[in-house]
N, CA, C and O atoms as a GROMACS GRO file, in nm:
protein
  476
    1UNK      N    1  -1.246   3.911   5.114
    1UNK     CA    2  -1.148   3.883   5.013
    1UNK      C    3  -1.071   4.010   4.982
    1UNK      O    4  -1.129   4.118   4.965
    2UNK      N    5  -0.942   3.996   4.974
    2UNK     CA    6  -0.890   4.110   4.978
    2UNK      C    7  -0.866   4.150   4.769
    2UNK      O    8  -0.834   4.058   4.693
    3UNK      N    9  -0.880   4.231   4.740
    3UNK     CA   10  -0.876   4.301   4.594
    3UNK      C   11  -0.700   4.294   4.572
    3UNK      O   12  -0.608   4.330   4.645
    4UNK      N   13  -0.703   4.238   4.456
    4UNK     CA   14  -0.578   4.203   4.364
    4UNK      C   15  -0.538   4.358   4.364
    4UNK      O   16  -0.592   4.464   4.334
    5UNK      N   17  -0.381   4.303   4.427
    5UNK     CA   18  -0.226   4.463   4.361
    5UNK      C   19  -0.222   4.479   4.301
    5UNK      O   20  -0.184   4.398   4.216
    6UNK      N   21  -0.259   4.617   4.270
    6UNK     CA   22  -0.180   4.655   4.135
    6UNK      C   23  -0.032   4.627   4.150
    6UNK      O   24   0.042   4.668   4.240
    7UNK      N   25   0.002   4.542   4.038
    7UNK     CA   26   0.203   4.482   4.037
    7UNK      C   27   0.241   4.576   3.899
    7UNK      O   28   0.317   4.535   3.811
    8UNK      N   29   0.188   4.687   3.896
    8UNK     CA   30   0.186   4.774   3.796
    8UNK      C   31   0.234   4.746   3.627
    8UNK      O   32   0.253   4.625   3.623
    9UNK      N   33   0.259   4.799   3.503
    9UNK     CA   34   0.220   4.759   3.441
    9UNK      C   35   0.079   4.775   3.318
    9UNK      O   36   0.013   4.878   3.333
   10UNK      N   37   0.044   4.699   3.226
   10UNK     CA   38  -0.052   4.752   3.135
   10UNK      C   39  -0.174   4.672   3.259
   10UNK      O   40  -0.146   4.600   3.354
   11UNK      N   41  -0.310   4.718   3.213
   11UNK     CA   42  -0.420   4.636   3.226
   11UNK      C   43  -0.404   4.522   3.191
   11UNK      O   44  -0.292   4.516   3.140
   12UNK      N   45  -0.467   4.398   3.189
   12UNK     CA   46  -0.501   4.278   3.113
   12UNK      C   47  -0.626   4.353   3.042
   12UNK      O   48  -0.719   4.428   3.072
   13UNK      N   49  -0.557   4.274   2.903
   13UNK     CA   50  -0.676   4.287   2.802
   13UNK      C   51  -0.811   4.188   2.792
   13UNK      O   52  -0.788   4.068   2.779
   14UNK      N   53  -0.914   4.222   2.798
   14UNK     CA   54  -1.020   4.134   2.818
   14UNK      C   55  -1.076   4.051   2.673
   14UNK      O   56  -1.119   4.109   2.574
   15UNK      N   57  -1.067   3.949   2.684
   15UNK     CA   58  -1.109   3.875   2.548
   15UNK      C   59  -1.253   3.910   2.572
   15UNK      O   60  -1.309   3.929   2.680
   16UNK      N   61  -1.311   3.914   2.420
   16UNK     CA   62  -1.455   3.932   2.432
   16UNK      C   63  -1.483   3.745   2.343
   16UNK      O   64  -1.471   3.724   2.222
   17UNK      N   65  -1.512   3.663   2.426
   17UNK     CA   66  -1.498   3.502   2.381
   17UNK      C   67  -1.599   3.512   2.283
   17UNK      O   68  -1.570   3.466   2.173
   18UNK      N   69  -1.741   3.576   2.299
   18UNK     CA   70  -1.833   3.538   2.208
   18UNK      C   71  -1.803   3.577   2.076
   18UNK      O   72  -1.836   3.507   1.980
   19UNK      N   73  -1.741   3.688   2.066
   19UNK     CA   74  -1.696   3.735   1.930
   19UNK      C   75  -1.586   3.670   1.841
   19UNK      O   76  -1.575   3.664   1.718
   20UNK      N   77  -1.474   3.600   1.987
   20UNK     CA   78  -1.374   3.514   1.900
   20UNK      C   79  -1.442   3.378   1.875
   20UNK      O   80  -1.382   3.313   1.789
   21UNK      N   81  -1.579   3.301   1.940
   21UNK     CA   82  -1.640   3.188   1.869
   21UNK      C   83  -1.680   3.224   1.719
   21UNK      O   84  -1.682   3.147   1.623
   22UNK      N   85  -1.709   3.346   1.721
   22UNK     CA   86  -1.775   3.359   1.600
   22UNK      C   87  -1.699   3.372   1.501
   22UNK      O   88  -1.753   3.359   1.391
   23UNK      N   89  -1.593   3.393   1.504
   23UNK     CA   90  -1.501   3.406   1.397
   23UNK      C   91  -1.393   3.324   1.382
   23UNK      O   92  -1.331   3.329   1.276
   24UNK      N   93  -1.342   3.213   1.515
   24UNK     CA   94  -1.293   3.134   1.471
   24UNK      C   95  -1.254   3.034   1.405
   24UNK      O   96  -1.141   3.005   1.366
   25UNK      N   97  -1.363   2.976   1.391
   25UNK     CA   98  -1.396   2.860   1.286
   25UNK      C   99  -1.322   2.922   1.128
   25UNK      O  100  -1.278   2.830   1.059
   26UNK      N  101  -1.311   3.019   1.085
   26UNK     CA  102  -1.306   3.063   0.940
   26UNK      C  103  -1.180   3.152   0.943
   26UNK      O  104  -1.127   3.162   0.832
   27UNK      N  105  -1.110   3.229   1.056
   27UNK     CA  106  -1.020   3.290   1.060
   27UNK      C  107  -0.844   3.236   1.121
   27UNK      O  108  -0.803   3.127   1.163
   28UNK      N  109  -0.779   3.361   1.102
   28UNK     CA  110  -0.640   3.263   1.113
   28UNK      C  111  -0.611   3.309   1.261
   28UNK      O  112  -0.707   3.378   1.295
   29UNK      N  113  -0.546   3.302   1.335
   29UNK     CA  114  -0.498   3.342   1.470
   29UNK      C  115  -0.439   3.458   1.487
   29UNK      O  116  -0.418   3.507   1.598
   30UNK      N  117  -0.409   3.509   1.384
   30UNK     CA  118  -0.356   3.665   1.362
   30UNK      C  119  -0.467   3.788   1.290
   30UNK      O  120  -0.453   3.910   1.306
   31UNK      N  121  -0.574   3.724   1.210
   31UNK     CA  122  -0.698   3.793   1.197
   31UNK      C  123  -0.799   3.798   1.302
   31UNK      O  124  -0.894   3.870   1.269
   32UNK      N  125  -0.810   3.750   1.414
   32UNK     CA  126  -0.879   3.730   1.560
   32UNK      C  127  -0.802   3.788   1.631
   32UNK      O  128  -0.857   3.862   1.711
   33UNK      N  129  -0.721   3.786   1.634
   33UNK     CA  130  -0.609   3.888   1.722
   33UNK      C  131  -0.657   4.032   1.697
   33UNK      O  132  -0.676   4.112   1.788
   34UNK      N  133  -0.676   4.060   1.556
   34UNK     CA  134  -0.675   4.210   1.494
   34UNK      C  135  -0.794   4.244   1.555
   34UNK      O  136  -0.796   4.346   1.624
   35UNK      N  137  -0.940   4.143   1.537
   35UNK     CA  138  -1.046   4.190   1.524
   35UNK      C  139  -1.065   4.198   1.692
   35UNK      O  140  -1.161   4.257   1.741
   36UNK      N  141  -1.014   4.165   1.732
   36UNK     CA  142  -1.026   4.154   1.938
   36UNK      C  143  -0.979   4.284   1.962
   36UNK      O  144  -1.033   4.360   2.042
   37UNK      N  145  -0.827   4.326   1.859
   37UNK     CA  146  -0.785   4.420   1.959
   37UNK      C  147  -0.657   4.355   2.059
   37UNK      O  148  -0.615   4.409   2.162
   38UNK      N  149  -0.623   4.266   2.019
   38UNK     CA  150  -0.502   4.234   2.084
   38UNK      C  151  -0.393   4.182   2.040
   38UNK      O  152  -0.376   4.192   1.918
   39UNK      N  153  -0.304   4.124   2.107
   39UNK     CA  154  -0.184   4.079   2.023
   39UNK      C  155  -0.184   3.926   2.009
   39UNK      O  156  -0.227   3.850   2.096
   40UNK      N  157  -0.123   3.880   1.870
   40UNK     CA  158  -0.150   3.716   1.880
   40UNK      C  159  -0.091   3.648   2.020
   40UNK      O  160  -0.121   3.530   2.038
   41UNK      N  161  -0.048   3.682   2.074
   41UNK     CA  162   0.055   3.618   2.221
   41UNK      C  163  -0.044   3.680   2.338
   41UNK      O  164  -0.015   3.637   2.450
   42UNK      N  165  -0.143   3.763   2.336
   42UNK     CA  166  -0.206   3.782   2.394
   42UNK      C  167  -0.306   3.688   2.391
   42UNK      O  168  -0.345   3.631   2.492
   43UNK      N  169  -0.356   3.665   2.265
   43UNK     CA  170  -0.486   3.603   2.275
   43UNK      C  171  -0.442   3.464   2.311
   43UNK      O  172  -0.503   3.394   2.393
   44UNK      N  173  -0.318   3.423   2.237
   44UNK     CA  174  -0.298   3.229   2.249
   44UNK      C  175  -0.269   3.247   2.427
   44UNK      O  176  -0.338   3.172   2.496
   45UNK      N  177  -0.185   3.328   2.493
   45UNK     CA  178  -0.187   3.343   2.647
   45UNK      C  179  -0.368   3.322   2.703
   45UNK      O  180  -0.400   3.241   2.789
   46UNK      N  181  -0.443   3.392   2.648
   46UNK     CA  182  -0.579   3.376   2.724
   46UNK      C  183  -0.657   3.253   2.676
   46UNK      O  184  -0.738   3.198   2.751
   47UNK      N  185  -0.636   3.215   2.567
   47UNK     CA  186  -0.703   3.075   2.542
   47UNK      C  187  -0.576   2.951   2.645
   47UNK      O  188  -0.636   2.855   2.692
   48UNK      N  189  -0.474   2.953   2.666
   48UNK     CA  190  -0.446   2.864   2.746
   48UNK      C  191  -0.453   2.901   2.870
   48UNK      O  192  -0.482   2.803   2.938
   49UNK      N  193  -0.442   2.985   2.925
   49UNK     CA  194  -0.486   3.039   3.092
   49UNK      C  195  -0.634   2.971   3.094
   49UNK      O  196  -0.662   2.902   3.191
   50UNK      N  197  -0.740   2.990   2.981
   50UNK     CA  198  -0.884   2.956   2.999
   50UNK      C  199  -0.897   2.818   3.015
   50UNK      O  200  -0.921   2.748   3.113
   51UNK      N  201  -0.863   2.776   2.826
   51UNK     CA  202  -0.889   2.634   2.849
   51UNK      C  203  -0.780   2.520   2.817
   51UNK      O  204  -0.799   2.410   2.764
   52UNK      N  205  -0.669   2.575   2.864
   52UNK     CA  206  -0.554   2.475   2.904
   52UNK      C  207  -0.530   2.416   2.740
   52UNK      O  208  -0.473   2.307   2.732
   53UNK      N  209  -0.563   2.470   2.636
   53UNK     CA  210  -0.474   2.426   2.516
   53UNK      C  211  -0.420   2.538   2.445
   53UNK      O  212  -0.398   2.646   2.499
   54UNK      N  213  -0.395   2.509   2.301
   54UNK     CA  214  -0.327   2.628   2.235
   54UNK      C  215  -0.407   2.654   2.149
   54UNK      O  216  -0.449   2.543   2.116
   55UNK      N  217  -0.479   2.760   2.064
   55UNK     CA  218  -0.512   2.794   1.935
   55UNK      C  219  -0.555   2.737   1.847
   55UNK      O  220  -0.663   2.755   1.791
   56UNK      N  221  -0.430   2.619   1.813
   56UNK     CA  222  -0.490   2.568   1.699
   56UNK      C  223  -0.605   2.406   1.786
   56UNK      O  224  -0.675   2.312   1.748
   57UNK      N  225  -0.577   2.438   1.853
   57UNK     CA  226  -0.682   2.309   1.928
   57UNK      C  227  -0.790   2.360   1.979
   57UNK      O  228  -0.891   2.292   1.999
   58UNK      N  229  -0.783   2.478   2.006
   58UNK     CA  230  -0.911   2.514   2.046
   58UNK      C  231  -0.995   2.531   1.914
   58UNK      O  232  -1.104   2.477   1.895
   59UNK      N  233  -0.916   2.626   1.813
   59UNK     CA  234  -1.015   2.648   1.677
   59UNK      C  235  -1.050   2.460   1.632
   59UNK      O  236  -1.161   2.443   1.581
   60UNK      N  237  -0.992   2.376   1.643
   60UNK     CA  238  -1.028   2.256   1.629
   60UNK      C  239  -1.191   2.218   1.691
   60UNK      O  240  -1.298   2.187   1.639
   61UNK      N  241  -1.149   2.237   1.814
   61UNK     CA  242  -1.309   2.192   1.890
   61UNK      C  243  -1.431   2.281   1.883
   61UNK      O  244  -1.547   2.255   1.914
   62UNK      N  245  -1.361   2.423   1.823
   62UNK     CA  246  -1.508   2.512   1.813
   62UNK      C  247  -1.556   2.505   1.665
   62UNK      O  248  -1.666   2.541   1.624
   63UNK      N  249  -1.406   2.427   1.558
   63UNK     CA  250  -1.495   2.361   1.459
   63UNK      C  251  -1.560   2.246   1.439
   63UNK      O  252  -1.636   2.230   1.343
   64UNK      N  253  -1.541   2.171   1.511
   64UNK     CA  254  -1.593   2.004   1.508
   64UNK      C  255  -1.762   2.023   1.491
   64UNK      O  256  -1.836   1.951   1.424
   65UNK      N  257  -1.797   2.130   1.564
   65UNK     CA  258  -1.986   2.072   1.550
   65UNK      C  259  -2.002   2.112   1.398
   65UNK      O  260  -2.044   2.021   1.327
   66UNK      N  261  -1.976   2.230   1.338
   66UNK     CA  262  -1.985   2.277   1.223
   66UNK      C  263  -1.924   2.143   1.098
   66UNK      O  264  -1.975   2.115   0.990
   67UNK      N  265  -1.836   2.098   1.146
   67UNK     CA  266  -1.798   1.998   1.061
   67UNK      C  267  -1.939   1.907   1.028
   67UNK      O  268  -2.004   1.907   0.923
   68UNK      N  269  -1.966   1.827   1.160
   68UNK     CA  270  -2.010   1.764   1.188
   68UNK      C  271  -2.168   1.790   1.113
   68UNK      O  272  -2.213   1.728   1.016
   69UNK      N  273  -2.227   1.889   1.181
   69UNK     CA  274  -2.346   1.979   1.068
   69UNK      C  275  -2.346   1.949   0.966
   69UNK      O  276  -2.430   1.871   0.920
   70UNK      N  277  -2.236   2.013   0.885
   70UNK     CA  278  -2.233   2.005   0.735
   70UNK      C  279  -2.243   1.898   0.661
   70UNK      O  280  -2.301   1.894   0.552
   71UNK      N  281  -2.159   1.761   0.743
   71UNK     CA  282  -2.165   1.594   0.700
   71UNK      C  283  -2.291   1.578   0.728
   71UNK      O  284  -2.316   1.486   0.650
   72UNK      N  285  -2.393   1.600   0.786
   72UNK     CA  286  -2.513   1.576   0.813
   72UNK      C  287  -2.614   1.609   0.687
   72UNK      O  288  -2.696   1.543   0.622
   73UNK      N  289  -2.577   1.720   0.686
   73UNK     CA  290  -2.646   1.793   0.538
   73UNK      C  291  -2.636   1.732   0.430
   73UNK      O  292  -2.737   1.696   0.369
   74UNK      N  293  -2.480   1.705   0.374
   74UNK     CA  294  -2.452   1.624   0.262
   74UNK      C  295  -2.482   1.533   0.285
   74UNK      O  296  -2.424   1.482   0.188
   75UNK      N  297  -2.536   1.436   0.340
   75UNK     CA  298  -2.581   1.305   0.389
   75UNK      C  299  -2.675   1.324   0.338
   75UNK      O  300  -2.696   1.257   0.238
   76UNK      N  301  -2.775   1.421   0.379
   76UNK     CA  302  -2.920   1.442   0.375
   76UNK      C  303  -2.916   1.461   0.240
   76UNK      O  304  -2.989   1.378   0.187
   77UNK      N  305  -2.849   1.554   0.138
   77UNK     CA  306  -2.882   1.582   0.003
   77UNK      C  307  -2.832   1.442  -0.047
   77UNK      O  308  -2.907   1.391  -0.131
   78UNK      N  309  -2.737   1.380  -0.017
   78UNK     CA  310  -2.713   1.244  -0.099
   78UNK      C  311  -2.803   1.133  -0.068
   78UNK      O  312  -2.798   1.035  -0.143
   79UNK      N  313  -2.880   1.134   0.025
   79UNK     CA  314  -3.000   1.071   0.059
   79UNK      C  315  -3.124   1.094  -0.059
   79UNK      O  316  -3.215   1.026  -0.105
   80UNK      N  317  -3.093   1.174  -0.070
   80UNK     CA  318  -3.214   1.235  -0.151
   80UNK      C  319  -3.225   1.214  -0.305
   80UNK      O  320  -3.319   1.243  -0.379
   81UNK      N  321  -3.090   1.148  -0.338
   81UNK     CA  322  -3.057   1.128  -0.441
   81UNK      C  323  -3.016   1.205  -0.576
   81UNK      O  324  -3.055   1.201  -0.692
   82UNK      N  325  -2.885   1.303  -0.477
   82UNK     CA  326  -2.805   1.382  -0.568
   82UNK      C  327  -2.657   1.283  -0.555
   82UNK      O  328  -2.576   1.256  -0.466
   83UNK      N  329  -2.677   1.249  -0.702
   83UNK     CA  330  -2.515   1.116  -0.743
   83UNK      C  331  -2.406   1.186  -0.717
   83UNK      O  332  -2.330   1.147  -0.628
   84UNK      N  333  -2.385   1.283  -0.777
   84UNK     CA  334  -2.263   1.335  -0.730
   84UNK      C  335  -2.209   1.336  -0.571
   84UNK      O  336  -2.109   1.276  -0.532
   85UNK      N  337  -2.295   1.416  -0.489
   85UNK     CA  338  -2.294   1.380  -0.329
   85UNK      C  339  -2.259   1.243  -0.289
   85UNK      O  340  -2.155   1.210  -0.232
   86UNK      N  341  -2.366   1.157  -0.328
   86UNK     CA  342  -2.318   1.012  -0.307
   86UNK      C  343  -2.188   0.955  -0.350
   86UNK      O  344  -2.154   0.851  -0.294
   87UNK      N  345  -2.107   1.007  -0.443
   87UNK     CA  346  -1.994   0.957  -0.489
   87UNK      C  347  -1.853   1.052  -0.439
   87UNK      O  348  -1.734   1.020  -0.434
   88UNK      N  349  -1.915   1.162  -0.411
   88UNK     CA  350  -1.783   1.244  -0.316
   88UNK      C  351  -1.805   1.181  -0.174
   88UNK      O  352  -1.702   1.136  -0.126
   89UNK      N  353  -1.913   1.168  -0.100
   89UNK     CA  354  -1.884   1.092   0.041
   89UNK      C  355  -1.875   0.970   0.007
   89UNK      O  356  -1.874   0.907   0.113
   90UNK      N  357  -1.867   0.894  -0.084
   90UNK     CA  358  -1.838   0.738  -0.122
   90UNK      C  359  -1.665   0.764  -0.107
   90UNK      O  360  -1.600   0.670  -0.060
   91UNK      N  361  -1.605   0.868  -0.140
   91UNK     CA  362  -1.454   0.886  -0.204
   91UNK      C  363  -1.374   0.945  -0.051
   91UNK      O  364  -1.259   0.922  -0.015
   92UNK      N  365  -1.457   1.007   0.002
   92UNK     CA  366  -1.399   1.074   0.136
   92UNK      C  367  -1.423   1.020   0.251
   92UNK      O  368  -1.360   1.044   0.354
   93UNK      N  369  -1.525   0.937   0.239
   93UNK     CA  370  -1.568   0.799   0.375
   93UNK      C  371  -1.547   0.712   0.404
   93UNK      O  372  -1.537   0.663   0.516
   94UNK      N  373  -1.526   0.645   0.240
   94UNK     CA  374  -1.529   0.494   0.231
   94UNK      C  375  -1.436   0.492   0.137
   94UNK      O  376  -1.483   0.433   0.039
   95UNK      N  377  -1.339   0.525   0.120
   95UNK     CA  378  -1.228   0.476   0.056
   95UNK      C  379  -1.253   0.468  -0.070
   95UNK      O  380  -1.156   0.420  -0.128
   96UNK      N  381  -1.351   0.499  -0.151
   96UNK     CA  382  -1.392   0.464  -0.265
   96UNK      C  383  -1.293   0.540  -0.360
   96UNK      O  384  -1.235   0.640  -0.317
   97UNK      N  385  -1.275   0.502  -0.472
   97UNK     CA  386  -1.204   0.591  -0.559
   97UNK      C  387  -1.234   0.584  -0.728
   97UNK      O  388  -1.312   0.489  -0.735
   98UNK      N  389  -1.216   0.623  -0.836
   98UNK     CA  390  -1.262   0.596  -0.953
   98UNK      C  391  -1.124   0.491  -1.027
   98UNK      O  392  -1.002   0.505  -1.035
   99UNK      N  393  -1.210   0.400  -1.065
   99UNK     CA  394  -1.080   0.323  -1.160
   99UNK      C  395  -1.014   0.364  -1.258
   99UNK      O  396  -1.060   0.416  -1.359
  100UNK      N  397  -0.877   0.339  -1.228
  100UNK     CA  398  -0.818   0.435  -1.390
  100UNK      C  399  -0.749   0.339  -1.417
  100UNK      O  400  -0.691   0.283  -1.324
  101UNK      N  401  -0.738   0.306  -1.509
  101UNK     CA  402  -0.673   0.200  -1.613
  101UNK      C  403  -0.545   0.248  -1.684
  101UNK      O  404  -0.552   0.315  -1.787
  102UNK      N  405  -0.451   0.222  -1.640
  102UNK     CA  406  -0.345   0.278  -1.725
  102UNK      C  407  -0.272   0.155  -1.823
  102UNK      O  408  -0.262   0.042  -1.775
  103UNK      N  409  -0.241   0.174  -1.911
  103UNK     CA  410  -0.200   0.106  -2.039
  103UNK      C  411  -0.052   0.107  -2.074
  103UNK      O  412  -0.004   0.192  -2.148
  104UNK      N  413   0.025  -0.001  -2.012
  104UNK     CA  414   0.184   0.036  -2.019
  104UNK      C  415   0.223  -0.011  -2.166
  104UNK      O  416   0.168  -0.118  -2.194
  105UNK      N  417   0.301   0.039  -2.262
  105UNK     CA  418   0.347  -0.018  -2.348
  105UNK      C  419   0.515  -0.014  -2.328
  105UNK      O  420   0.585   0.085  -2.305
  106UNK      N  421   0.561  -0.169  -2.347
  106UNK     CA  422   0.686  -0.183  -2.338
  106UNK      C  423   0.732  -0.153  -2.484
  106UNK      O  424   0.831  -0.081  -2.472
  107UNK      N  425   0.715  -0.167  -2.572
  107UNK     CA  426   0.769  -0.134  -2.700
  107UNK      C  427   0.831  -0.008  -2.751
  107UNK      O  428   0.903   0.000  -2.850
  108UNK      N  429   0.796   0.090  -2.670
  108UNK     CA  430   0.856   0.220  -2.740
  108UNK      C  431   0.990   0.235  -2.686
  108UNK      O  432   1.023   0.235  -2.567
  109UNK      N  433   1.094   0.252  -2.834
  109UNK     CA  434   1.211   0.275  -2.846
  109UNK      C  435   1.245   0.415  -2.878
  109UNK      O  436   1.166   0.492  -2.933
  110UNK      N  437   1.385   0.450  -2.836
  110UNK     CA  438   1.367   0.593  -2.816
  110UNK      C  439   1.552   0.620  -2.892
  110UNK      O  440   1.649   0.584  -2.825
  111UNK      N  441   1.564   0.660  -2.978
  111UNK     CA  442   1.693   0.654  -3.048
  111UNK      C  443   1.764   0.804  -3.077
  111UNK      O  444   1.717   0.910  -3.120
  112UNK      N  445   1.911   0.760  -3.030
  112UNK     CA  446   1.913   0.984  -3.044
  112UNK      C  447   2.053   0.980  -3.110
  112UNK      O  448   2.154   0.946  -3.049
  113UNK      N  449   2.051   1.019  -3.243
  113UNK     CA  450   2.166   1.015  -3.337
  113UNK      C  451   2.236   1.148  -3.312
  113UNK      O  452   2.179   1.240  -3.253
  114UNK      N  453   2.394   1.161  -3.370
  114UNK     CA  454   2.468   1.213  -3.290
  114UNK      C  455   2.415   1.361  -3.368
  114UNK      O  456   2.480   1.456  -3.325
  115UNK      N  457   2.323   1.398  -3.461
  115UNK     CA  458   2.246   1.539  -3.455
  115UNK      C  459   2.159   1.607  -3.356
  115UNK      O  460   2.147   1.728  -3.335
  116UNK      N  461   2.079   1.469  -3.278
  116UNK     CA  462   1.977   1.468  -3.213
  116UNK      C  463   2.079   1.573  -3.109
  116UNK      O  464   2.061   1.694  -3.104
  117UNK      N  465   2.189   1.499  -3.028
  117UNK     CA  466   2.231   1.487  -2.960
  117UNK      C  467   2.326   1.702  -2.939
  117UNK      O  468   2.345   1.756  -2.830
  118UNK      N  469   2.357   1.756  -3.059
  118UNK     CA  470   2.382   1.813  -3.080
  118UNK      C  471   2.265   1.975  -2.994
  118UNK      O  472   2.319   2.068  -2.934
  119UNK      N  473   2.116   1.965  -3.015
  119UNK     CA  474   2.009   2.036  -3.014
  119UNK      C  475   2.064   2.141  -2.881
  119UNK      O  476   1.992   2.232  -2.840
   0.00000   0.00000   0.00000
């Protein structure tokens, strides 16, 4: 196999991936950039050369298990019988919502004499 030309130019910068899993989930695309050491157009260039999407889809799929975790947990504490838990995933799962009753009154008249009008 013959060894890649130099077509001169900078190096390619090497993503260090394990370090951007670890911080993606919680950071923005320009704070992962900083902490790599590269430029945001650098890094969104190496996440689509890698895995054929952009940034914000990748931070999507390296958050999904963590999502996923956490609904597990709150499950587990609302299992357990903490009400509150049970009534925030009642509101964010199932459509649930609290009844509010609002009270229209047609009667109120509203009168503005030519002092009012003056203010």
């Amino acid at each position: 196999m013959e060894p890649e030309k130099n077509l001169g130019g900078r190096p390619r910068k090497e993503i260090n991936w394990s370090k951007l899993d670890d911080i993606i989930i919680w950071a923005s695309q320009q704070y992962c950039a900083e902490q790599l050491d590269v430029s945001v157009d650098t890094l969104a260039r190496a996440i689509t050369e890698r895995f054929d999407m952009g940034f914000a889809e990748y931070k999507d799929k390296r958050r999904e298990p963590l999502k996923i975790n956490l609904l597990v947990k709150q499950y587990e504490v609302a299992m357990r019988g903490n009400v509150a838990m049970l009534i925030w995933l009642g509101k964010q799962h199932l459509g649930q919502a609290e009844k509010v009753e609002e009270k229209k009154n047609s009667n109120i008249q509203i009168s503005i004499t030519p002092d009012d009008a003056n203010l």
